[in-house]
Rosetta silent file (secondary structure, phi, psi, omega in degrees, C-alpha in Angstrom):
SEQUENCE: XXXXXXXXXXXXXXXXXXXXXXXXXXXXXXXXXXXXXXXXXXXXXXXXXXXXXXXXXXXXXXXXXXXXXXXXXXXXXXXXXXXXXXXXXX
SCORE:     score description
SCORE:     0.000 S_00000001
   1 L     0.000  132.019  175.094    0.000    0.000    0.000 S_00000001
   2 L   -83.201  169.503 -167.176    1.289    3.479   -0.941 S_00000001
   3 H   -69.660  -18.813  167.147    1.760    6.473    1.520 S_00000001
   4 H   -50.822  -41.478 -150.349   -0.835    8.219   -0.722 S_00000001
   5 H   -84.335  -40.762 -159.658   -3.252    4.965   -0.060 S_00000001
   6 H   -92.415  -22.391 -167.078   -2.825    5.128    3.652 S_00000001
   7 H   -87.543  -38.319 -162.560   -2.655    9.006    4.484 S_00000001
   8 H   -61.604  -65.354  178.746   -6.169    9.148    2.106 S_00000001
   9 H   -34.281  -41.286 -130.066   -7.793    6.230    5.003 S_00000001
  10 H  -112.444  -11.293 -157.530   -6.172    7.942    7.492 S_00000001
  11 H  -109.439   -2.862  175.105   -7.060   11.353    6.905 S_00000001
  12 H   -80.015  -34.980  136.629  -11.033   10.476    6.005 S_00000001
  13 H    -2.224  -51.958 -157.408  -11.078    8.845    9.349 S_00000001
  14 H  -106.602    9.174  160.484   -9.903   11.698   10.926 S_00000001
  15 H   -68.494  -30.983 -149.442  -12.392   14.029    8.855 S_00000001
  16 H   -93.588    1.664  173.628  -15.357   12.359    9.514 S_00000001
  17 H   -85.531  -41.666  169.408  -14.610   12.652   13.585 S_00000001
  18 H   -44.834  -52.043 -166.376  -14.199   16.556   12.936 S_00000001
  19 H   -64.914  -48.461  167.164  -17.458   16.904   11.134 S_00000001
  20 H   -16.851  -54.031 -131.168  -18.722   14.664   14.259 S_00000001
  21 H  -106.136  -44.497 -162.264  -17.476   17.370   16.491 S_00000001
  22 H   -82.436  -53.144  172.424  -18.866   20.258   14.125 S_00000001
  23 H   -72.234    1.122  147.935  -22.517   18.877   13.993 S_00000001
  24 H   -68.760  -61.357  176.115  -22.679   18.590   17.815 S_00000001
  25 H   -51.993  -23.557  175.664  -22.048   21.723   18.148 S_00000001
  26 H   -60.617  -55.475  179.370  -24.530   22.491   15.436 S_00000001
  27 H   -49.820  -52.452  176.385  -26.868   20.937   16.881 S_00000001
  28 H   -54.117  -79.096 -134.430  -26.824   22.381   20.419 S_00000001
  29 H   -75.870  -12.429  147.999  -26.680   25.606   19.474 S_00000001
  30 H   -19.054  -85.562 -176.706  -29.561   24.895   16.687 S_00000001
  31 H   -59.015  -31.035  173.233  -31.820   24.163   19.839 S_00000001
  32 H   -63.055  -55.257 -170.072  -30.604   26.991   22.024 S_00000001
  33 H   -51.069  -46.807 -163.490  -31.492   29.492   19.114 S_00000001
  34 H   -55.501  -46.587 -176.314  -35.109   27.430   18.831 S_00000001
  35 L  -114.902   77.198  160.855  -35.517   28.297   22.566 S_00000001
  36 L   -97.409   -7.044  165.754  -33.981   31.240   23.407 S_00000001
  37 L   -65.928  -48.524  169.016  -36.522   32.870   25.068 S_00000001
  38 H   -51.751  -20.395 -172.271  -36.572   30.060   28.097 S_00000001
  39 H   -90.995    0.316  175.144  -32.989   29.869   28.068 S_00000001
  40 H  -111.448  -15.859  161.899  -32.987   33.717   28.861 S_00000001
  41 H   -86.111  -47.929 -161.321  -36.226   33.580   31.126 S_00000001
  42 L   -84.115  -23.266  176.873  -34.380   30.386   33.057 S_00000001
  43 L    65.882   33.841 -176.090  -31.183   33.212   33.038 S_00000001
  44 L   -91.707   16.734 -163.972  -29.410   30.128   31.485 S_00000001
  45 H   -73.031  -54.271  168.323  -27.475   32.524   28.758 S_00000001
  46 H   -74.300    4.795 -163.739  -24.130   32.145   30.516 S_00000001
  47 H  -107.404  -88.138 -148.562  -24.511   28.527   31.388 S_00000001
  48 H   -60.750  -19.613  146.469  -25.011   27.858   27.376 S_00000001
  49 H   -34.525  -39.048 -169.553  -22.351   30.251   26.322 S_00000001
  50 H   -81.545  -27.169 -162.883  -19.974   28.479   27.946 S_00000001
  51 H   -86.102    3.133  166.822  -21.336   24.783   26.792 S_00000001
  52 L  -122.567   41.061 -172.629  -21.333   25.645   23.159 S_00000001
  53 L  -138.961  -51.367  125.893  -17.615   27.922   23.673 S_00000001
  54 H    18.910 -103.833 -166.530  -17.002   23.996   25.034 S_00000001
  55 H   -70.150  -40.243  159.802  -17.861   22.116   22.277 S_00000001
  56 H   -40.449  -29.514 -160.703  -15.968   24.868   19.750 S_00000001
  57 H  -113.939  -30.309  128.282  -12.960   23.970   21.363 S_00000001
  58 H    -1.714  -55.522  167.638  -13.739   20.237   21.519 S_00000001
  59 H   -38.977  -75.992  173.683  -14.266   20.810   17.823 S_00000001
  60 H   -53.238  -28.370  167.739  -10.916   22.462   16.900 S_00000001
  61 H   -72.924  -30.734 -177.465   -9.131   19.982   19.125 S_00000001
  62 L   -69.470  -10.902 -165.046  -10.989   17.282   16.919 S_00000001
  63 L  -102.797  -25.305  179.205   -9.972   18.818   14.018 S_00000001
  64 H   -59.778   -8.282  162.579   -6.029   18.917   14.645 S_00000001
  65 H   -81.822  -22.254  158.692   -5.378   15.362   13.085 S_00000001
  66 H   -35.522  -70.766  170.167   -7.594   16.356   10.305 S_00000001
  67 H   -52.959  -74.261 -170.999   -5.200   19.693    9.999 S_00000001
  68 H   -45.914  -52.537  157.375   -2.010   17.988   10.308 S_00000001
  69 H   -39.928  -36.034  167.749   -2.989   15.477    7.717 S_00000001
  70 H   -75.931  -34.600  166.835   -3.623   18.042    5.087 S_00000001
  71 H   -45.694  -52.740 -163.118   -0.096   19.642    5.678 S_00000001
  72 H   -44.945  -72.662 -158.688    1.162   16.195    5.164 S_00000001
  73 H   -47.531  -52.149 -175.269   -0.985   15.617    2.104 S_00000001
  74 H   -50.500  -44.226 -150.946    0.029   19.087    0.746 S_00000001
  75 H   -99.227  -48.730  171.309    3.518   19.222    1.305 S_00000001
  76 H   -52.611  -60.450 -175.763    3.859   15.583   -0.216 S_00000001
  77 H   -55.975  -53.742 -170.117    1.665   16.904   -3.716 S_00000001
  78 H   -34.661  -78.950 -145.059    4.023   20.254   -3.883 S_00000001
  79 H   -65.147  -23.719 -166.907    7.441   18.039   -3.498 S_00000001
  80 H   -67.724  -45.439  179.375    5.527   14.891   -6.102 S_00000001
  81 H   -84.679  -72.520  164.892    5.124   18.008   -8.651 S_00000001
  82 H    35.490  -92.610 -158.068    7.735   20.363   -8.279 S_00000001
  83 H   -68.937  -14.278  163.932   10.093   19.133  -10.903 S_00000001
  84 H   -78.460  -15.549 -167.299    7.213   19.430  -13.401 S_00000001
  85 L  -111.789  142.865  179.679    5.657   22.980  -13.018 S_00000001
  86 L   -98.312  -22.567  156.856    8.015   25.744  -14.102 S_00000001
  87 L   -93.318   29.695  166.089    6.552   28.278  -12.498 S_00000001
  88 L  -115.985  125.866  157.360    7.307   27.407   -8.927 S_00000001
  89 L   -50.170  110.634 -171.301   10.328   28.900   -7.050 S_00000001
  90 L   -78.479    0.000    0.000   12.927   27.335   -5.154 S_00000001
């Protein structure tokens, strides 16, 4: 198997836990907007700031193998073309 073959598995893997992470967060805050007058009658406004300011950074942590993988991926296509495009700089 090539490093192409395994970083594609490895990085859809680690996509599909990000989007996981992104549609929680969707979600929640989806329903707080449906009810925001109770969550502002209940004086719950700071409680759900912090629980969707939470799950953003739950997100972004979910997303750094995701990130790193795309350097990888990136950095690999650049050096694979390189000697072919003429109008890249060394």
């Amino acid at each position: 198997m090539g490093i192409g073959a395994a970083l594609s598995g490895s990085s859809n893997v680690a996509q599909r836990l990000w989007i996981e992470k992104v549609q929680a967060r969707l979600r929640v805050t989806t329903a707080l907007l449906d009810d925001i007058k109770a969550v502002q009658m209940q004086g719950l406004s700071q409680k759900m700031k912090f629980l969707i300011a939470d799950l953003r950074h739950q997100e972004i942590k979910g997303s750094e193998k995701f990130r790193k993988l795309l350097t990888v991926i990136a950095s690999l296509c650049e050096s694979c073309w390189k000697p072919y495009r003429t109008d890249w700089k060394d």
